[in-house]
N, C-alpha and C positions, 0 to 999 in steps of 0.2 A: 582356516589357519587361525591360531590364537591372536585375539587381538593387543595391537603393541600398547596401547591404555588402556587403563581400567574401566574410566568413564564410560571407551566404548564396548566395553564387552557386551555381546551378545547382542549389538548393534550396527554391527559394520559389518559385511562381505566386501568382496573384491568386485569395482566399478558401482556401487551402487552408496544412495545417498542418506540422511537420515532424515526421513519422510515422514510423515504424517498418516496412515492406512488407514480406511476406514474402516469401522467394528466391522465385525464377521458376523454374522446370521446367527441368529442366535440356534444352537443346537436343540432337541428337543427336552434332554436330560439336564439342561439349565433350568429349567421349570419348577424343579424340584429345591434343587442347591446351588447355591452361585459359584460360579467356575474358579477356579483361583484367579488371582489377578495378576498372576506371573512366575515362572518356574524357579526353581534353585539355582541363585548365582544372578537374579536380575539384576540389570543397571543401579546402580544408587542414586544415580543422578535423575532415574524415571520413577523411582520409587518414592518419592516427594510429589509427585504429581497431584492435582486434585481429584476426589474424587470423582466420578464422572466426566474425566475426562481422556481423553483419547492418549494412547500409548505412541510413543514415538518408533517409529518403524521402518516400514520398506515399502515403495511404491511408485510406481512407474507413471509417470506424466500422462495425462489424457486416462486413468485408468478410471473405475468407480467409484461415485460421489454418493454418500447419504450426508442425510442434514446432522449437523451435528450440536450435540447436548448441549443446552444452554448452561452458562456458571452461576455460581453464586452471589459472584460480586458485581459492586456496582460497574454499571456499563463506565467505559474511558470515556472523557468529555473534552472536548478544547481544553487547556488552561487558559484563566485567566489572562487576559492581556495586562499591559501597564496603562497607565492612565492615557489618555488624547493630549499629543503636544509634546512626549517625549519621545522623539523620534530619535533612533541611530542610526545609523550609517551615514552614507551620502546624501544627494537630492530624494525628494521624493518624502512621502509620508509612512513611510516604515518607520516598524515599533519592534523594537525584542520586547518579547512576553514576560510579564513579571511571573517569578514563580513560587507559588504558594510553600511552605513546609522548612525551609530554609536551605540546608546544605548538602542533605540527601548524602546515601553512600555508595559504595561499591556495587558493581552490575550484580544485582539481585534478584535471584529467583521470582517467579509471581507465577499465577494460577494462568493455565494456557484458557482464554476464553473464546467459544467458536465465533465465528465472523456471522453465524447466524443469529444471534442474541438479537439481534431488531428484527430480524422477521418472526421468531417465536413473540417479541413483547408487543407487535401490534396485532398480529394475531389473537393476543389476548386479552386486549385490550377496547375490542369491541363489546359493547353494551347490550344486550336482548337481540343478538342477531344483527345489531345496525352498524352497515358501513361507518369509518369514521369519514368526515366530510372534507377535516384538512390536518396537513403532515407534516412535519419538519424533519427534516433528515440533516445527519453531519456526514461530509463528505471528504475524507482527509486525503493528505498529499502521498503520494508514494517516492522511495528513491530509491536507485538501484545502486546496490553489494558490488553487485559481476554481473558482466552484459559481453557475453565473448557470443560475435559477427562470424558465422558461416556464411557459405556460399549463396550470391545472390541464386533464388528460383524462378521459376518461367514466370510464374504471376507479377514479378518485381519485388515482392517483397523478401527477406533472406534470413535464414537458420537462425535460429537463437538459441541461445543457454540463458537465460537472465534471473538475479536472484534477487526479485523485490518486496520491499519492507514499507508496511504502513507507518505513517510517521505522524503525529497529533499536532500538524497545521492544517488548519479545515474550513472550507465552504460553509454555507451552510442553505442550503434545498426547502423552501416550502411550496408542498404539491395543495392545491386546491383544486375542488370543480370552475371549469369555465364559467365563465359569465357577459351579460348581453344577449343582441338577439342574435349572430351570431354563431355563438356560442364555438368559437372557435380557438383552436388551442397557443396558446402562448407563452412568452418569455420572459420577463424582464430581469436583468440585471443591476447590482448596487454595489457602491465599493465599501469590503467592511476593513477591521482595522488594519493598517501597513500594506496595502493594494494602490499601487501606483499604477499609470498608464492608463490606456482604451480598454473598455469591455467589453467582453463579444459582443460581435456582430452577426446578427441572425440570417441564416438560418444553421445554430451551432448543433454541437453532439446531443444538449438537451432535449431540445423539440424535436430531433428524430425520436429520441426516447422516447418523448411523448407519443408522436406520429406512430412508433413501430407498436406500444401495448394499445393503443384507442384500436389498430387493427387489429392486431391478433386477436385481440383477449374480447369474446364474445360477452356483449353486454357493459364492455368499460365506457365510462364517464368522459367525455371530454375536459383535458384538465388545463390547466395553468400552475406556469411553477414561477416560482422569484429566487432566484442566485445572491446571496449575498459573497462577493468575492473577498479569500484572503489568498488564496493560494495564486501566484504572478502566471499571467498566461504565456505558453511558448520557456516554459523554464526546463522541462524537464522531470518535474512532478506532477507529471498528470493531472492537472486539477481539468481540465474540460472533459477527461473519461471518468475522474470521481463524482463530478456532477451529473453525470449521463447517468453512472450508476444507481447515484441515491435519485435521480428521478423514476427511473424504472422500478425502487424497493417503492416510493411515495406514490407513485400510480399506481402500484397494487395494496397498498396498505389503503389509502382515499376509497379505493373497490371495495374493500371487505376481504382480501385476501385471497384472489380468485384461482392463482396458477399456483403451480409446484416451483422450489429455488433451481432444481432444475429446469427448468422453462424461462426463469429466468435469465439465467447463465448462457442460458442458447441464442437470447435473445444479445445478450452484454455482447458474447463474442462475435455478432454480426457486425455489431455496430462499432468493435474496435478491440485489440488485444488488451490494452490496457484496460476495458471496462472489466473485461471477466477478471480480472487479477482485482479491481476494488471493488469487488461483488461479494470478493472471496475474504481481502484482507489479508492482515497480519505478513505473515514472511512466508513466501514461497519462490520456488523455481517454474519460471516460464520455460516453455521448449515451442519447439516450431515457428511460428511467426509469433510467439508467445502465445497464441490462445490454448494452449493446455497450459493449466495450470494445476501445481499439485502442493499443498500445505508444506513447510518443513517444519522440521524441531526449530523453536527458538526459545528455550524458558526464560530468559535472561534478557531484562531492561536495557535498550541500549541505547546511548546518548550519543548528539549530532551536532553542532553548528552547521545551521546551513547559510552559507552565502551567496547572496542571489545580486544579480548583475541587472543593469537595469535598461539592458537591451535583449529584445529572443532569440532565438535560436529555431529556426524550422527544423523539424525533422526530416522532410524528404531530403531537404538542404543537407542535411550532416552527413544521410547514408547516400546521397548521389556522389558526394565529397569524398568520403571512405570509400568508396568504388575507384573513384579515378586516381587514388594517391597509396593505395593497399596491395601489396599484392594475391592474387589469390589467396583467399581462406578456405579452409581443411571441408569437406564438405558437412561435417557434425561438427559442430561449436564444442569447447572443451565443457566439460562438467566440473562444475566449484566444487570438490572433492573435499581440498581443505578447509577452505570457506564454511561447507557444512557440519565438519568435524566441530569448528571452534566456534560456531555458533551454538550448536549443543553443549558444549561445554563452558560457553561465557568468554572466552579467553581475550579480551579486547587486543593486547598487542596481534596476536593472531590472527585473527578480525582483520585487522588494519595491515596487516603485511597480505592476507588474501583479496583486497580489495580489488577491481579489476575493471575498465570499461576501454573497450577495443575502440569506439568513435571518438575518444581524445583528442587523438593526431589531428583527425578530420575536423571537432571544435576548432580547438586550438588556431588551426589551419586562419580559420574562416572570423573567428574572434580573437584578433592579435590581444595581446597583454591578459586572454583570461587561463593560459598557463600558467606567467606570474602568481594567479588570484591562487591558483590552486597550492602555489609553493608557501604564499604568502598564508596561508592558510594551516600548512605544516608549520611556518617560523614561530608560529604565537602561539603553539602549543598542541597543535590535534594529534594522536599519535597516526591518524593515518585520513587520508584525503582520497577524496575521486569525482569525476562528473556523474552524475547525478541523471542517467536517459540521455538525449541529445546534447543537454544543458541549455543554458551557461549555467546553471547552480552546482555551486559545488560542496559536497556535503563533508564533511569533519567528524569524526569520531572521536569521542572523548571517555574520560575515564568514568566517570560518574557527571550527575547535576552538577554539582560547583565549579567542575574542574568548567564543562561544557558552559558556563558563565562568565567564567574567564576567560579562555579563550571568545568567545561572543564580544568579548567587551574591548579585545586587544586586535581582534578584528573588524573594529567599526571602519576603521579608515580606509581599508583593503575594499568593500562591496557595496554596494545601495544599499543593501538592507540586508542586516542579518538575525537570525531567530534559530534559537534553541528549542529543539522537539526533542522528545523521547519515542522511541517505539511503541505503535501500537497493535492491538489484535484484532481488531475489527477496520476494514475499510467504510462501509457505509451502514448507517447506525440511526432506529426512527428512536427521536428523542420527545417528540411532542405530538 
């Protein structure tokens, strides 16, 4: 049937999403002439794309995965923090991050860059054939869009729909070879800036990551890795499955590059649903226990206040809690339908009225006054709020940088610590 927007023309069917597909095989009569790069009547909104990069499309969760083309532009890095010593919020030594460029405008288009961009750059980054010896990886936070809870499964764990977005507050992972006689593999951890509280305590997600490639992967190195923490543990952003991740990309870039990102990936989703999603990056829809993941459309910069609380949150805690206080959920988790529409199209009010996380109640439940945080959140400005994975973080969506500042600023009082991200495209990224 015709679609009711322009935007989506020739991008929407009935139940499906806008996805990410991977390229097609190349036909043999490509050889000759390059295929058009799209029929009469395409999208406008896909016709801005970069070159070499993937068309926004249709495809079904768990489906086929190629590596996908590296960009042009430079890799996304942390931003700068503000200086040591100006902390905001509450207790604790959190810092909101100074931001370079000044006032920034409207959600603006940018070049979709694959999440593979660090495994092609250390790949090529080797010298005469020689492994490199040590790695640095950034490891960013993820938050979730929509997280609508189907029915729990025989295994325990239960249905998902979840739509997660990399976000530019980040770890940061350096993978070295072991050392001593020994030579046994280890961990250490460091608090870097606005990381409050205890650091893991071993034996965390990292050193399985180590533990699981020193097995598989014939002829790997015994490593060692050192965590510099920004990302708060037990928040809801992932940061111990983004760490697992970028150890597993820096134990294979330290190797010389030995497996396929598929083998990787095989590897993330043993070790946890969230690793495969910051293996992957950028914005996608998780399904099943979330280990399928599948790219969506997202061209368009999005800005966040996030408010983080300066107590955790467990996650078996929240969905044992949603169990006992829920009544049955549908056995398929809804699909962010509109969620996906208005993320391809930028539309932040829209955006913010699809936001969605079904373990709220169950928070909320569990951490009296962090409902409050969330409204308090709306009052100062965001046009739309949500928790953030189990929480307590709770994330804010704003209209641009500035606006995403001020709000930040009017929410110091409301949270321990609060920090303005923007959306990124890559989850884990070798930078050194």
């Amino acid at each position: 049937r015709p679609a009711r927007l322009e935007v989506l023309r020739r991008c929407q069917r009935a139940g499906r999403l806008p996805l990410h597909r991977p390229p097609a095989r190349p036909h043999p009569s490509h050889g000759v002439l390059a295929g058009t790069d799209r029929r009469v009547g395409a999208d406008p909104a896909l016709a801005a794309a970069p070159a070499g990069g993937r068309r926004a499309g249709f495809a079904d969760a768990g489906g086929p995965r190629r590596l996908r083309p590296a960009a042009q532009d430079r890799p996304q890095l942390p931003r700068r923090r503000a200086r040591p010593g100006t902390r905001r919020g509450g207790t604790g030594g959190g810092g909101r991050r100074a931001r370079p460029g000044g006032q920034g405008g409207d959600l603006r288009p940018r070049g979709l860059r694959p999440p593979d961009r660090g495994l092609i750059r250390r790949l090529e980054g080797r010298l005469g054939g020689a492994a490199v010896t040590e790695v640095a990886v950034v490891a960013r936070a993820k938050i979730n869009l929509h997280l609508a809870v189907g029915q729990r499964r025989d295994d325990g764990y239960h249905e998902l729909s979840s739509v997660m977005q990399s976000v530019d507050l980040a770890d940061t992972v350096v993978v070295r070879p072991a050392s001593g006689v020994s030579n046994a593999i280890s961990v250490a951890f460091a608090r870097g800036p606005g990381f409050v509280g205890d650091l893991p305590a071993p034996p965390d997600l990292v050193e399985r990551a180590l533990e699981m490639y020193a097995t598989e992967v014939e002829g790997a190195p015994r490593l060692a890795a050192e965590v510099t923490k920004s990302i708060p543990l037990a928040s809801g952003l992932a940061g111990g499955s983004a760490d697992a991740a970028a150890a597993l990309l820096g134990a294979d870039a330290a190797g010389g590059g030995q497996i396929t990102r598929d083998h990787l990936e095989a590897m993330g989703r043993r070790l946890g649903s969230d690793v495969a999603f910051c293996l992957r990056g950028g914005t996608a829809l998780a399904q099943g226990t979330g280990n399928l993941v599948t790219p969506m459309a997202c061209p368009h910069r999005l800005w966040w206040v996030l408010g983080i609380s300066d107590f955790p949150l467990g996650t078996t805690e929240v969905y044992k809690h949603f169990d006992e206080i829920s009544p049955a959920p549908p056995g398929r988790p809804e699909r962010p339908t509109q969620l996906a529409r208005a993320l391809v199209g930028g539309y932040p009010k829209v955006i913010a009225k699809a936001l969605r996380n079904d373990l709220e109640p169950a928070a909320f439940d569990l951490a009296p006054g962090l409902s409050g945080r969330k409204h308090a959140m709306r009052a100062v400005g965001a046009i739309g709020a949500v928790l953030s994975g189990s929480g307590p973080t709770i994330a804010g969506l704003c209209r641009n940088e500035a606006h995403a500042e001020e709000v930040a600023r009017r929410a110091e009082e409301a949270f321990a610590r609060v920090e303005v991200v923007a959306s990124a495209e890559v989850g884990v990224e070798v930078i050194g």
